[in-house]
N, C-alpha and C positions, 0 to 999 in steps of 0.2 A: 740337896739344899735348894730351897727355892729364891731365887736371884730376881725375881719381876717383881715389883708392886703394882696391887691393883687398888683402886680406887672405886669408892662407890658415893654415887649423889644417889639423895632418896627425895622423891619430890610427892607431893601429894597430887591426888589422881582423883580425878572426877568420873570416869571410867573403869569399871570390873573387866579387864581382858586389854587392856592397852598393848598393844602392837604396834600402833603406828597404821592409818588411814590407807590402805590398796583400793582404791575403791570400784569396785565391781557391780557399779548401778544397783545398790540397795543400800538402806540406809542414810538415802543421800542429806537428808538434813538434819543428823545424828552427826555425822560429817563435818558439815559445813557448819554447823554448832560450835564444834570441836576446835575445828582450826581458824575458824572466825573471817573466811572466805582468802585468808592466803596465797599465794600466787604459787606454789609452792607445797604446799598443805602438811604446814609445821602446828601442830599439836599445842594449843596454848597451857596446856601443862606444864610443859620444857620450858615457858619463857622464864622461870624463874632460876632453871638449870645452869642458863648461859655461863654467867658469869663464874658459878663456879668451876665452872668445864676450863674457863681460862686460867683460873688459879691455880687452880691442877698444873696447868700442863706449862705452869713455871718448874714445876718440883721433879724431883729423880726420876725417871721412867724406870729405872732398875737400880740394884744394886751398883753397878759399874760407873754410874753419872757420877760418882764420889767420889772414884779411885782415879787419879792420875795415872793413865793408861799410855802406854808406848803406843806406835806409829800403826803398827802391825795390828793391834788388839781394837784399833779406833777404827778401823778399814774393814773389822769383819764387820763392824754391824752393818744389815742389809738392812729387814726392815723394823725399827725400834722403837714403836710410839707409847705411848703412856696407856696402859690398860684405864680406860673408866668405864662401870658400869653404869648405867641409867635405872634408878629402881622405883616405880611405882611405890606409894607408903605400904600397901595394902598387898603387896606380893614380899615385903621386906620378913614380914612376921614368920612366912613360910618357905624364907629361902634359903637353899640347902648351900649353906657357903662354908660350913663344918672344914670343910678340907683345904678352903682358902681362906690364907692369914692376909687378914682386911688392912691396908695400910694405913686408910681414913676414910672417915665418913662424912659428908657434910651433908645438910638439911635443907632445904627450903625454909624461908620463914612461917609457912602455912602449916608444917607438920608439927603433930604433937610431940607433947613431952614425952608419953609412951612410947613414942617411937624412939627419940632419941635414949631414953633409957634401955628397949631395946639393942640401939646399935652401939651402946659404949657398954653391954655385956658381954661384946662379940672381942673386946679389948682390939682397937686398931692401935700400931704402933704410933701414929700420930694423933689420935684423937680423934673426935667428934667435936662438929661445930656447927653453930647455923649460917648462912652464910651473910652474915652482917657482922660474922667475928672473925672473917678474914682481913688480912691486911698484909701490906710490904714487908712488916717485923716480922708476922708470923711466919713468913715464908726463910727468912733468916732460920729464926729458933728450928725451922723442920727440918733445913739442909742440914743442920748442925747434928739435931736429933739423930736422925737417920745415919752421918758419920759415927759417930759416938755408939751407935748400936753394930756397926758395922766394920769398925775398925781392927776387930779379930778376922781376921778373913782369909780364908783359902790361897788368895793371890801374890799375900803380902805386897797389896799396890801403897801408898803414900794417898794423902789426902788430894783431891783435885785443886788445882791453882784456883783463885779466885772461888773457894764454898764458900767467903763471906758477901761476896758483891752482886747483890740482889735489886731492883727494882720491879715492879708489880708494871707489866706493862698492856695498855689498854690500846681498843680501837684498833687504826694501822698501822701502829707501833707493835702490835701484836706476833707482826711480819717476822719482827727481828729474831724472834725466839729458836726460830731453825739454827741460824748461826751461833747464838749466842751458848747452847750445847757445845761447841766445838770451839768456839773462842775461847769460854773456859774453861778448857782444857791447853791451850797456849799462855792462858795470863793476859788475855787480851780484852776481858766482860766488860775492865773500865773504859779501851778504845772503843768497846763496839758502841756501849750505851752512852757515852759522848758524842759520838756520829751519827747517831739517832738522833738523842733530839737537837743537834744543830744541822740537819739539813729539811731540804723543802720538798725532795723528792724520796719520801721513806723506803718502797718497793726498790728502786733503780738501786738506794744504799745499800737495803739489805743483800741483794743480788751481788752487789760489786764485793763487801765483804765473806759471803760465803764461797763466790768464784776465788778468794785469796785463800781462805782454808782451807779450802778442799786442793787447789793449786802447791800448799805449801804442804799437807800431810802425803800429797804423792808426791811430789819433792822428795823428803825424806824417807818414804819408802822407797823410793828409787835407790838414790843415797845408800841406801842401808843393803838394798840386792845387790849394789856393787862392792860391798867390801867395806866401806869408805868409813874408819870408825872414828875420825879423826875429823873436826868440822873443819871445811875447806870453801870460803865465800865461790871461787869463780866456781869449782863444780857447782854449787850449791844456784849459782846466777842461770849458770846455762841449764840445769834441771828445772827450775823458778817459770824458766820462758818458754819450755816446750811442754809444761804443766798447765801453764795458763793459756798457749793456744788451744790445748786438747778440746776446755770446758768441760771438765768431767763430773758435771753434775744434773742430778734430777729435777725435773720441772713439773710444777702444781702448780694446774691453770684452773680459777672454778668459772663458770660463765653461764649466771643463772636466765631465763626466759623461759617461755612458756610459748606454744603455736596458740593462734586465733580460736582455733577449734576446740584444745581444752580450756578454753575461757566460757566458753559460749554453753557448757553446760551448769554452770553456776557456781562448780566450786570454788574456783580456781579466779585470786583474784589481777587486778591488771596490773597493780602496781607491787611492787616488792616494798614486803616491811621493815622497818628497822630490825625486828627482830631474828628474820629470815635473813639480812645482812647479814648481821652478827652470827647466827649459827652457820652460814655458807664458811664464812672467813675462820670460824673455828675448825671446821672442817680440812680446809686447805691448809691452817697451819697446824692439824694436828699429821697429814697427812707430812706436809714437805719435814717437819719434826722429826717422824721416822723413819723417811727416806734420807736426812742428811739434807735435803735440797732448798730450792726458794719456790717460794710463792707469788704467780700471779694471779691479780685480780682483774676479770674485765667486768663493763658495765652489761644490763642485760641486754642480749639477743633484739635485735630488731625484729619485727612481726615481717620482713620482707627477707631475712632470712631463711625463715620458717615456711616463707608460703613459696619460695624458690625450691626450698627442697621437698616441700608436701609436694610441688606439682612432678617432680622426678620420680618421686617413689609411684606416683598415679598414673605415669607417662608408663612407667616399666609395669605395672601392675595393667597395662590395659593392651601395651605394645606400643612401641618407640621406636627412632630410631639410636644408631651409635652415635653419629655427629655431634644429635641434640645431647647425649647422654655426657659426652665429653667438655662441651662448650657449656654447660652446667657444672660440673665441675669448674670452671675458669670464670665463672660467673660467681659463684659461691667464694672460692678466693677470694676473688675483689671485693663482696661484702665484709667478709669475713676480715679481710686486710684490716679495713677503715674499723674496726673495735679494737686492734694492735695497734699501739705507735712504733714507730721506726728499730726502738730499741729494744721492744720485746717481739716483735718479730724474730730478730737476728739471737734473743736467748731463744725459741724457740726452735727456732733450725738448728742450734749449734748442741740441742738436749741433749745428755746421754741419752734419756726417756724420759716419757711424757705420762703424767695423771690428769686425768679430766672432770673435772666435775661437773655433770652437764647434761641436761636432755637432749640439745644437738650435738650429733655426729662430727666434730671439728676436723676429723682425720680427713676427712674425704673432700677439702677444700684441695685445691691446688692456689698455691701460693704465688704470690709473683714473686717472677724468674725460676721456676720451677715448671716439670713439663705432668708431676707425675702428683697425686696427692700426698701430705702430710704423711697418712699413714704408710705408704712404701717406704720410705727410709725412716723413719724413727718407730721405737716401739711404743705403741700407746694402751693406757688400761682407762676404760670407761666406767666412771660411778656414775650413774644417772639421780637429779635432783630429786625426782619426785616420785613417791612421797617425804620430805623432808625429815619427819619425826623419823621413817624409820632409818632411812640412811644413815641420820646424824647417829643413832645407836648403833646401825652394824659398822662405822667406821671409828667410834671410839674402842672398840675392843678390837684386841690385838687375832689375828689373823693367824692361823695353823698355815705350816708350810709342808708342803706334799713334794715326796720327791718320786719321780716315777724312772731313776737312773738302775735300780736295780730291781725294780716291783712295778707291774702294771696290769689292772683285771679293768677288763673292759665290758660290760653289761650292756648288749644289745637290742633294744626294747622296737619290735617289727610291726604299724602299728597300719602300714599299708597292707591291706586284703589283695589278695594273690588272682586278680582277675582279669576279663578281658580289658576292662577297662583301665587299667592299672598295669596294662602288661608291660609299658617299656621303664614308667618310673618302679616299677617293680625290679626289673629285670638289672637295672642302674644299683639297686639296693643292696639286690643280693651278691653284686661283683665286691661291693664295699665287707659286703658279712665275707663272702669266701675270699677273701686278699687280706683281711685281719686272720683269719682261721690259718692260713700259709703262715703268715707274720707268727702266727701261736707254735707252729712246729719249727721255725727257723729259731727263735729268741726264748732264751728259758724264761726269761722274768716276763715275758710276754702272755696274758692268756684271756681267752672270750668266752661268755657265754651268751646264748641267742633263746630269743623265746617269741614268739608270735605273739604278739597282745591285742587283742581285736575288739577290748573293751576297758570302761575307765577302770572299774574291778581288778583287771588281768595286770594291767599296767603298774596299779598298785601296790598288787602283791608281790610284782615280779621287783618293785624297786624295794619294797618290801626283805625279800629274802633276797637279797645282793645290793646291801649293807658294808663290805667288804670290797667294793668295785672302787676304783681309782676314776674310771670315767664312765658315765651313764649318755647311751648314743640312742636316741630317738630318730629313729627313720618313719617320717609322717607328712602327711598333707598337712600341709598350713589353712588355718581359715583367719581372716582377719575379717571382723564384721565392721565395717567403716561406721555406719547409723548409730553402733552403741562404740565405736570406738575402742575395742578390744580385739587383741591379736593373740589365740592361739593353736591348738592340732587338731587334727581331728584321729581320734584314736578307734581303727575300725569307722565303722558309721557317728562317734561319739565323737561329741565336741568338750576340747578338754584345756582348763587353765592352771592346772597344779595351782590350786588353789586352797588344797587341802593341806591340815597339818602335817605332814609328812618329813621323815628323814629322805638326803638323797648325797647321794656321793659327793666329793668335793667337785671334780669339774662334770659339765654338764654339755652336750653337743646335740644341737636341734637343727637335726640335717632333714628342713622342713620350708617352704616358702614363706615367707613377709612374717617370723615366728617374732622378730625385734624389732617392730617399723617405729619410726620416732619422729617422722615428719608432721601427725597430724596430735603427737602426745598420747599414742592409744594406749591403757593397760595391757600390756604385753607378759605371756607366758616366761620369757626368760626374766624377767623381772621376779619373778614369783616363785621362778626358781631359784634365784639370790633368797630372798626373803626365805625362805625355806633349808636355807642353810650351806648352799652351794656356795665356792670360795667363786669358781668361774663358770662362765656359760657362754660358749658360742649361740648368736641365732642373726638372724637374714633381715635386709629390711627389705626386699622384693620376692616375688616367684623366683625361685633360678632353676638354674637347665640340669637334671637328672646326669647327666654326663659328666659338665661340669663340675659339680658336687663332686660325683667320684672319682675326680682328679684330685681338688682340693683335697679330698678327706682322705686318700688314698696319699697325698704327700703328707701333710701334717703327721701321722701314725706314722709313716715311716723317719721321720725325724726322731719322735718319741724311742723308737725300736732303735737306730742305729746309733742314740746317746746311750742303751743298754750297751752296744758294740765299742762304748770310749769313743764317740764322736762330740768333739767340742765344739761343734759348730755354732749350735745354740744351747744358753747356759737353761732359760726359760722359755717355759709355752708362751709367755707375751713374745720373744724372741722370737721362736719360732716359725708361730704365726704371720710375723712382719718379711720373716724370711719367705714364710710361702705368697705370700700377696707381691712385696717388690720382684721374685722371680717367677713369677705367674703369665708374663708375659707371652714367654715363646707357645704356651697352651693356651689361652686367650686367642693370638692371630690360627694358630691349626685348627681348633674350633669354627672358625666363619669359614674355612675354604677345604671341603672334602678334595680336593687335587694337592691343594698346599700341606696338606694332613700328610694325605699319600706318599707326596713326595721327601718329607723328613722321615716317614718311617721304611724309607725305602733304601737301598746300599749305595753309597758311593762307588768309586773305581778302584778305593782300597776295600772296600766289601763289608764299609762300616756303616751299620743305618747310622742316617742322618741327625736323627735325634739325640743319639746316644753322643758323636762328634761334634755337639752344640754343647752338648752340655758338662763331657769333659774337659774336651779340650779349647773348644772356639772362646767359649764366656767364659771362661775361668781369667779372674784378674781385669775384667775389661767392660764390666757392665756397675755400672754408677747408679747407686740407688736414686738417684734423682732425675736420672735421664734413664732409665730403665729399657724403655720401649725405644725409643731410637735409637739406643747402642745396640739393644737386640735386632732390632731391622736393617740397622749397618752388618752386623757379621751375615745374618742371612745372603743380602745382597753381595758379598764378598764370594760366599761361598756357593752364588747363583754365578757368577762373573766366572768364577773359576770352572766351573762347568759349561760356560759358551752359552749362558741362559739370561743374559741380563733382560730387565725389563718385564720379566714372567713375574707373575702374581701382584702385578703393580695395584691391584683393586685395593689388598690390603695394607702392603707396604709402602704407599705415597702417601695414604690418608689414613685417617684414622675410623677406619670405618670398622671396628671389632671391638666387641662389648669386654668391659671388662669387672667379668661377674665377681671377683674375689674384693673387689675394697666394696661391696653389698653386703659381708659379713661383720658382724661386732663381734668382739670379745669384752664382755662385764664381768666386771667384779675386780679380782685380785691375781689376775693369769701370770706378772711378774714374782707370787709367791709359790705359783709349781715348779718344781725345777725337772732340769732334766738330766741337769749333771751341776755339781754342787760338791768343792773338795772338803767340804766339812761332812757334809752327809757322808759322800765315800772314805773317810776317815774313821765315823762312828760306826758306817758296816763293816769295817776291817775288823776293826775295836771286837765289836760284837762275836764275829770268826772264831 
């Protein structure tokens, strides 16, 4: 039985082949036509979309919005947002939707009546409309509908409290809509939408109310693991208070801007439009919607953020020092500060996790009073703004969830030529190929295939016929051509954008130089590997060091492989990932000092290398995602003290003179929807047994 509704806006189209704008220096004033020089390059097609995207996404996302769900059942949902399709008129006539039952259709005012005749042959359970025949009532009579169709049901749940208490809400009132999913489901729709519209600060409200739902549904799950079936206020007060220090909620930040440099070639215009407002903020509340969470807004990016971090990516792409690398970081904070007020600052640090919607990199700020970037202690997933049209469509539809706890094919694409000049980034490559190959005979569900691709051809067909690969790893030189402002590999002697229509695996890893740079707005390969289907994609915003790489990627797979061995450490590759960057440290300082290397892989007096007695036993329990690197530098120097060696290696460990290559990588897309261990997934592979 099918439990999702999906939704379809059909807008008329000026365009045979609507995608959505990547723009790859052709075309260009077909383009800028299109989007009407945008800041952003949002698709004037869509402006007519908007609004019904928000009417939408008042109504069910599923079956379950309806049912009055216990504590337990409202906890699973992870990620739950409203399926909407985006349909050109002109692909509507040919689209194969046979096997999905259409909830509703709404129109644009520009489309025919054929069309609409059309989509109400396809019989949606709510109807077809244009969108000047929506309203506040209509959304009563649907929630109604949709019970009344659904009230024989599998679950035998009760109706949800409050399916009468409806308001249509616009603008920044739009915010509320996260919460107000979970308020009514307490009986709470009439307090939330009273506290909207009488207060002055909407965002700060909706925050404050969802911090109480989410506070009071693990309340009573707690409550419920203890036994306690009998309601008891003090338990219920002391669970209340240690629910609402946790903050155990997800955070949607969107923070649209643009660099100087994609302004400068024409398309892209300076000022943000109203209409781009309004799709950004769709966006964010469609996202915090299906994570449970809140939504913040900031205003756009100053141009002195952007030209702070172009000059970093240019300093490291040309040769820098560590100092400056670091005091940019602390620089960037401080900018970054002054676009937060006081109080979403402090929801920021306290996220469970973070979504970004953004062409700047927000992770790699360091924050004040903090020693270590964003991204080390929190997990974050990056949507990049631009191109707008298409974003806004691959984040209305619902998102596949990959679990790789008992299955993982790994597809090797080797795009480096095997020569003198290539011999040590080569040699760096092939440790990565033979250390997954090991990994392939230790772990059943583990397994690789490798193929040399020395041409754009080779590459194709090889992603081509491994179709079935859970992760697709590109080992390649990066080219990023600055003058046309594109970032991607060089495959063999070929320069390559995965540009082409192609399938490709869910996640995607471009263990390549400057493969994701976003200081100067370049079209970037991993972008285009989203657009092409990928759920995630690691890539690089600078050169990095062949070594380093194969530490990085050499940890990360081995997380994946030891969550196949029942390791919970991390639930998700967004997880993960945050895991291997915040403990990346003690590899970072061994990296700058071949003595200081030597000496941690060398035996102590109990005859244990040193590395290994760091990392069981010394930081276990005693290293704070936030202070990272000087709690790593304190146990070092503990365990230099205790050897009669104090004061040795002081170059690295007084200062901060050691690059730290791992917050240079992004993760885009949807990395919190891989898992790596998931008890519902390992429930359904039992099932399946």
């Amino acid at each position: 039985m099918e439990y999702y509704f999906t939704y379809f806006i059909v807008f008329k189209s000026n365009e045979n082949g609507f995608s959505g704008p990547i723009v790859l220096f052709r075309n260009l004033e077909s383009v800028k036509k299109n989007t009407n020089g945008t800041m952003h390059l949002l698709d004037d097609d869509l402006n007519g979309t908007l609004g019904a995207i928000e009417y939408i996404m008042h109504l069910p996302r599923n079956e379950f919005d309806v049912y009055d769900l216990d504590e337990e059942f409202m906890a699973s949902s992870y990620d739950t947002p409203h399926q909407i399709v985006l349909v050109p008129d002109y692909v509507l006539v040919n689209l194969k939707i046979d096997n999905i039952a259409p909830t509703m259709f709404i129109l644009t005012e520009d489309c025919s009546k054929d069309i609409k005749n059309n989509c109400e042959k396809r019989k949606p359970l709510l109807g077809t409309y244009y969108t000047h025949e929506l309203s506040q009532e209509l959304i009563k009579k649907q929630w109604e509908k949709i019970w009344l169709s659904k009230r024989t049901n599998d679950f035998e749940f009760e109706e949800v409290k409050d399916i009468n208490i409806h308001f249509r809400l616009e603008g920044e009132k739009l915010k509320a809509l996260p919460a107000l999913y979970i308020s009514r489901q307490f009986g709470k729709a009439n307090d939330l939408l009273f506290e909207i519209f009488n207060c002055s600060e909407i965002e700060k409200k909706c925050i404050d109310i969802q911090w109480k739902n989410i506070s009071h549904l693990n309340a009573l799950i707690s409550m419920k693991k203890k036994g306690i079936t009998c309601w008891d206020d003090k338990v219920y007060d002391d669970e209340i208070v240690k629910q609402m220090y946790k903050f155990d909620i997800s955070v949607v930040i969107t923070f649209p801007g643009i660099p100087k440099s994609q302004k400068k070639y024409g398309l892209s215009a300076c000022i943000l439009s109203e209409n781009e407002k309004q799709a950004i903020r769709i966006m964010g509340v469609h996202r915090a919607i299906a994570r449970g969470g809140i939504l913040m807004e900031l205003s756009c990016a100053e141009e002195e953020l952007y030209k702070k971090y172009g000059e970093l990516e240019q300093r490291c792409k040309n040769g820098t020092n560590n100092k400056y690398v670091w005091k940019t970081f602390s620089d960037l904070g401080k900018l970054l500060g002054s676009c937060f007020n006081s109080f979403q600052i402090e929801v920021l640090k306290r996220a469970k996790d973070i979504t970004i919607f953004s062409d700047f990199p927000i992770g790699l700020a360091i924050l004040e009073n903090d020693e270590v970037p964003l991204q080390c202690y929190k997990s974050i997933s990056y949507r990049p703004l631009t191109p707008l049209t298409r974003q806004l469509q691959l984040e209305l539809l619902k998102k596949n969830q990959v679990y790789l706890g008992k299955k993982c094919k790994v597809a090797i694409a080797e795009c480096i030529i095997n020569n003198d000049e290539n011999k040590y980034v080569y040699l760096m490559s092939d440790f990565v190929r033979s250390t997954l190959i090991d990994m392939e005979k230790k772990y059943e569900g583990f397994s690789v295939t490798y193929q040399q691709t020395y041409s754009v051809e080779s590459i194709l067909e090889f992603i081509k016929n491994n179709q079935d690969a859970d992760i697709l790893y590109i080992s390649a030189h990066g080219y990023y051509n600055i003058k046309q402002n594109m970032a991607g590999i060089m495959v063999g002697e070929e320069f390559w954008m995965a540009s082409e229509d192609i399938n490709v695996p869910p996640i995607v890893i471009l263990s390549a130089c400057h493969s994701s740079p976003r200081g100067m707005g370049a079209v970037n390969i991993a972008d285009m590997f989203i657009r092409n289907g990928a759920i995630s994609v690691l890539g690089t915003f600078i050169p990095v060091n062949a070594h380093r790489n194969l530490i990085l990627m050499t940890r990360l797979f081995t997380y994946i492989v030891e969550a196949q061995r029942k390791s919970r450490q991390y639930k998700t590759l967004s997880d993960a990932w945050c895991g291997v960057v915040a403990t990346n440290a003690i590899h970072e300082l061994m990296s700058e000092s071949k003595s200081f290397n030597k000496w941690m892989h060398d035996t102590n007096s109990k005859g244990k290398p040193r590395i290994i007695e760091f990392q069981l036993e010394r930081c276990v329990g005693k290293l704070r995602p936030t202070h990272i690197y000087s709690d790593t530098i304190k146990i070092i120097k503990e365990m230099l003290a205790e050897e009669g060696m104090e004061g040795r290696f002081g170059n690295i460990l007084n200062t901060r003179d050691f690059f730290p290559e791992s917050f240079f990588y992004q993760f885009i897309g949807y990395p919190e929807n891989i898992f790596l261990y998931n008890d519902i997934f390992e429930e359904t592979y039992s099932n399946l047994l």
